[in-house]
Structures are given as structure tokens and as C-alpha cells.
C-alpha positions as semicolon CSV with decimal commas, in nm:
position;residue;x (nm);y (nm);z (nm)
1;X;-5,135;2,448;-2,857
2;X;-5,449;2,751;-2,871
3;X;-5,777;2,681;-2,950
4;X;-5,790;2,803;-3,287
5;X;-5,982;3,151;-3,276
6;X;-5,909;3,205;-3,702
7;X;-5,742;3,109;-3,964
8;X;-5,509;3,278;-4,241
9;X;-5,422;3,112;-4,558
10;X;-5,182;3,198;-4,843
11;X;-5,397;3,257;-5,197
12;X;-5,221;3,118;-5,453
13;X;-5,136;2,754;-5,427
14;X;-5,315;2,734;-5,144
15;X;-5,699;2,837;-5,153
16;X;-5,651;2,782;-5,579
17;X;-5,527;2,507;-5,758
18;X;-5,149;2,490;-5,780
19;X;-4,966;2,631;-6,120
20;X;-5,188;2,938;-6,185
21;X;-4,904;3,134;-6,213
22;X;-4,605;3,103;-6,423
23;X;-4,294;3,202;-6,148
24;X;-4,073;3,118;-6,426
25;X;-4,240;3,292;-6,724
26;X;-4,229;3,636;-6,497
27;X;-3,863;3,595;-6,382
28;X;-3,747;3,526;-6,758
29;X;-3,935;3,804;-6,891
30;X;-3,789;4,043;-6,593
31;X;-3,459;3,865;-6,595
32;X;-3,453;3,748;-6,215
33;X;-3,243;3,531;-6,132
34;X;-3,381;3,164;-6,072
35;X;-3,258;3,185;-5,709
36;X;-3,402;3,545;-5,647
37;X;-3,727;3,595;-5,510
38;X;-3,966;3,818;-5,764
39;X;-4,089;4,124;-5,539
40;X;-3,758;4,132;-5,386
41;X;-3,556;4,164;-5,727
42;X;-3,831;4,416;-5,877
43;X;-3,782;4,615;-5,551
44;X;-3,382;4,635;-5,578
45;X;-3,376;4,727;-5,941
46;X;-3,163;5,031;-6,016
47;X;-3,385;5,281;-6,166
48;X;-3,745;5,369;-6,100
49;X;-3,772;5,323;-6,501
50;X;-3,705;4,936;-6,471
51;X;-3,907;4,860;-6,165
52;X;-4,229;5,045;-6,326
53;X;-4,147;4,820;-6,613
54;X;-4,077;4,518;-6,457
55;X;-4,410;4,618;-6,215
56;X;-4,606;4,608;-6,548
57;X;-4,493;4,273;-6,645
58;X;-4,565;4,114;-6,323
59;X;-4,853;4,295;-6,281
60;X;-5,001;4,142;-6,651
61;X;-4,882;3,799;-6,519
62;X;-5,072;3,814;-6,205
63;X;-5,378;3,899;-6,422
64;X;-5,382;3,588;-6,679
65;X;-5,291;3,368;-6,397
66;X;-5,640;3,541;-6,178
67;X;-5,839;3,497;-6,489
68;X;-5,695;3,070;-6,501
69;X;-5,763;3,035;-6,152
70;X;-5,982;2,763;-5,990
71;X;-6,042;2,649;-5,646
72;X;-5,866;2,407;-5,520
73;X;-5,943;2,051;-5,349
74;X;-6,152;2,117;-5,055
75;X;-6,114;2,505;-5,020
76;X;-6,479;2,605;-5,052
77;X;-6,578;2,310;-4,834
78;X;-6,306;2,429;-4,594
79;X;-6,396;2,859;-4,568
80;X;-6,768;2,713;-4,527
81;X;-6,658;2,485;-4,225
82;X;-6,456;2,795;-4,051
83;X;-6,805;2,999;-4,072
84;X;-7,001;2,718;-3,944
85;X;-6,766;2,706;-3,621
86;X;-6,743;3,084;-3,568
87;X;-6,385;3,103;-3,660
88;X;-6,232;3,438;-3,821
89;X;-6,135;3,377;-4,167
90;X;-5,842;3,557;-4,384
91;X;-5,568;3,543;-4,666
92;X;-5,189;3,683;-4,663
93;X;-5,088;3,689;-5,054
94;X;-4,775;3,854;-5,221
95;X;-5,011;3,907;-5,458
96;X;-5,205;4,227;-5,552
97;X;-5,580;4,287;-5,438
98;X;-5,709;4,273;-5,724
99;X;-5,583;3,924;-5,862
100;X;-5,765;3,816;-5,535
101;X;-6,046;3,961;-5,612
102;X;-6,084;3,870;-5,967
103;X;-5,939;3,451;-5,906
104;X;-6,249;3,434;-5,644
105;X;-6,489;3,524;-5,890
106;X;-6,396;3,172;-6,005
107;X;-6,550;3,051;-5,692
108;X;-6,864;2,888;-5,690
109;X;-6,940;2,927;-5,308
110;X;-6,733;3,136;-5,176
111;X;-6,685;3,584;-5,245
112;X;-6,485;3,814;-5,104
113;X;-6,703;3,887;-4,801
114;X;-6,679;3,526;-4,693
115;X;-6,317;3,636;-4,570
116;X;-6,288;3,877;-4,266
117;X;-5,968;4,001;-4,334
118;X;-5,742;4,014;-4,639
119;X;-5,354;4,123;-4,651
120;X;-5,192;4,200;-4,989
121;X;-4,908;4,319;-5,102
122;X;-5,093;4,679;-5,158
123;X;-5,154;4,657;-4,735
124;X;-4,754;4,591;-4,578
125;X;-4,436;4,742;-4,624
126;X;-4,249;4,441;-4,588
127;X;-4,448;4,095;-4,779
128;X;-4,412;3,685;-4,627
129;X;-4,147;3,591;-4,516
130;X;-4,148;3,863;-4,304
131;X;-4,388;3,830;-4,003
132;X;-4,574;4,190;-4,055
133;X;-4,820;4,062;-4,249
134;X;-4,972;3,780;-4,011
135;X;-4,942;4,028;-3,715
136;X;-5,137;4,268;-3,929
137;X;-5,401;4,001;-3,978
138;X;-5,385;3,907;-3,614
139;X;-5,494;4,282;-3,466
140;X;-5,787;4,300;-3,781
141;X;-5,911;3,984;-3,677
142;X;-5,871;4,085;-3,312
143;X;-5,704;3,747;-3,218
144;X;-5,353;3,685;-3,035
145;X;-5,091;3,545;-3,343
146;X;-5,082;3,208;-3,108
147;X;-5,489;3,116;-3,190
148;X;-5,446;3,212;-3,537
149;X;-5,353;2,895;-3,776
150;X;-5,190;2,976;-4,078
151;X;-5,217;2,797;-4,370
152;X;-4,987;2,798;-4,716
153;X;-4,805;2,560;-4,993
154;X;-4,478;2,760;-4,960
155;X;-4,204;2,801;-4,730
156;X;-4,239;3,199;-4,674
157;X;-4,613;3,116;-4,557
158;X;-4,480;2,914;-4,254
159;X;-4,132;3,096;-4,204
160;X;-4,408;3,434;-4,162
161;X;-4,621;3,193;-3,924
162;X;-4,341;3,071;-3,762
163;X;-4,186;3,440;-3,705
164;X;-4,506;3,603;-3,562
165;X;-4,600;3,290;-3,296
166;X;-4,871;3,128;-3,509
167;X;-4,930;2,776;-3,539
168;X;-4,893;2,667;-3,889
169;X;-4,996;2,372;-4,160
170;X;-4,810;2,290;-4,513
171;X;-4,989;2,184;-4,778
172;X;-4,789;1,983;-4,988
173;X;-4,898;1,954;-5,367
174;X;-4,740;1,786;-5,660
175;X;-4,506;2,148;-5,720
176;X;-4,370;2,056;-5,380
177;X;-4,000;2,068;-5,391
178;X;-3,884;2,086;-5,075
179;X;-4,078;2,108;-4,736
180;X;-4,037;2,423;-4,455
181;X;-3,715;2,471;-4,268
182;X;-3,770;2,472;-3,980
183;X;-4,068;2,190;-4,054
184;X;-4,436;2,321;-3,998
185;X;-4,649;2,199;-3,725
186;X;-4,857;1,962;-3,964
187;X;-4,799;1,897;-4,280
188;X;-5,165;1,791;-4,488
189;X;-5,228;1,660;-4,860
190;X;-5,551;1,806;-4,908
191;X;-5,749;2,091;-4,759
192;X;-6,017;1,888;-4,617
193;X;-5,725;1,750;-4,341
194;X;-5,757;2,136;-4,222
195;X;-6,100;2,086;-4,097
196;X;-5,990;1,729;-3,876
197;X;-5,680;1,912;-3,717
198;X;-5,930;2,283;-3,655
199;X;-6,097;1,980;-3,460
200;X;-5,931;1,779;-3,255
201;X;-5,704;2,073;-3,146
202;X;-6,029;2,278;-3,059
203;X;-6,214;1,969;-2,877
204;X;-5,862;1,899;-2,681
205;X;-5,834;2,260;-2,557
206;X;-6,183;2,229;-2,441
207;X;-6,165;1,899;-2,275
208;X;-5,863;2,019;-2,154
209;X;-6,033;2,323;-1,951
210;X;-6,290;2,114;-1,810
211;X;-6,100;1,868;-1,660
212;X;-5,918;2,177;-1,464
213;X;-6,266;2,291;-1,303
């Protein structure tokens, strides 16, 4: 595997606690079907009139769930480790912009500018699982997809990783219901696991080169 040149991690779930958001809440009060993802079903809605609508709803959703937002486990400990070792920093989020904005004023150590890149749904035409967001991130951070590690709770984060060449980690939580299809390349508990992979796949690459001198 790369040396690891930046990393890109899903928002919600991943950087703040788990169950922010009520998924459920948002597809009873838009009536989407359980098995339906949410942007998806807003976006193939038959009038303009019921996606503004449903739009509003989610949009209103997203807020509260910014506003009850916390860090989670490890994740300020973890951005401040990535800046210590020089290495790029970003978020891909279905989300909007300015849910991410407002959830990280929750944060006690990390803002907005601690992050060199971030990808919403405002920036792509196409959100995760698709693979356009992570390339996106890739040319902004100005690193090749294969040295960029990314980083989410949720299948779509490392089906997008997957899709676009980048190395990927699942972090499992107690929402977990089933793992990544195909699996991701590590699987971690807590955040702070990040840091010890960023590590030894960074020192092995290195050692690696020097024994070929």
C-alpha cells in the first residue's frame, strides 16, 4: 500500500458521535421508503413542488442534528495528529456545508480551517457512493486517490473509496449493522486506531525505500 499523503473522512458518524441524525425521523416525515436512500428518493420525486418540500424537511433535520452534534472518540486527537505529520486533511459528507460548519463549532480543538479540503453535497453532482466526490478531494488536495486514506462508519464511504483507488478504514460503532461489501482494508473501533495504522503503513513504505538504495 501508499504512504499515506492525506486523509478524507465522512462527517457524520464518523468525525461526530454516532446518532446525531434521525435517518428514520426524515424518511417518515418525507415518506421514503426504509430501503431507499434519502438524497436519492428526494432527487426522483415527481414534481419540483415535492422535492423543494421534502428539501425543506431534510434540510431542518440536518440543522437540529448540527446543533446536537459532538465530537466523537478520538477525532480532535486524530485531525491534530494528521497536522503534526504534514498530512492533507479533508471530509466527504452527503450533508450540506453548512451543517458542517455549524456541528464543528461544537469542537473544542478543532475549526473549519483545520481541514484542507471539504466536499459536500452543495460541491458534486453525483454524492458517496459514487466515486466523484473522493476524486474531487484527491485533485484539491493535490494527492493521487491511492495515498489518500479514507475514512467513514458507512458502507457508501468505502464503496466511494473503494471506486476511486483509495485505501480505506471502517469504523464500526454500536449503529453498526452490517460491515462493507466488499470488506474495507481495516476495520477500527475507535478513531485513535487511525493514528497506529497512518503509522506503521507510513514507517513500512519508508523502510521499504531504503532498503532498495
Amino acid at each position: 500500500m501508499n504512504t499515506i499523503r492525506a486523509v478524507l473522512f465522512d462527517f457524520d458518524g464518523t468525525l461526530t458521535l454516532p446518532g446525531s441524525i434521525d435517518f428514520a425521523g426524515i424518511k417518515k416525515a418525507i415518506r421514503c421508503p426504509g430501503d431507499r436512500p434519502i438524497l436519492e428518493f428526494i432527487e426522483g420525486l415527481p414534481s419540483a413542488a415535492d422535492q423543494r418540500r421534502a428539501w425543506q424537511v431534510l434540510k431542518q433535520f440536518e440543522k437540529q442534528a448540527a446543533w446536537r452534534s459532538r465530537p466523537n472518540k478520538g477525532a480532535e486527537e486524530l485531525v491534530r495528529f494528521l497536522k503534526r505529520r504534514r498530512i492533507r486533511r479533508g471530509i466527504l459528507t452527503r450533508n450540506r456545508h453548512a451543517s458542517v460548519e455549524m456541528a464543528l463549532k461544537n469542537f473544542a480543538h478543532v475549526r473549519l480551517a483545520d481541514f484542507n479540503v471539504i466536499i459536500t453535497r452543495d460541491h458534486v453532482q453525483r454524492s458517496k457512493p459514487d466515486p466523484e466526490g473522493v476524486l474531487l478531494a484527491a485533485r484539491r488536495l493535490r494527492v493521487p486517490a491511492a495515498t489518500l486514506l479514507m475514512v467513514g462508519d458507512y458502507r457508501y464511504d468505502i464503496e466511494a473509496g473503494q471506486r476511486a483507488g483509495a485505501p480505506t478504514i471502517f469504523l464500526e460503532s454500536h449503529l453498526t449493522t452490517r460491515r462493507p461489501d466488499p470488506p474495507a482494508d481495516f476495520v477500527v473501533c475507535t478513531l485513535s486506531e487511525v493514528a497506529d495504522i497512518i503509522d506503521r503503513l507510513n514507517r513500512g513504505r519508508k523502510k521499504a525505500h531504503q532498503d532498495t538504495k
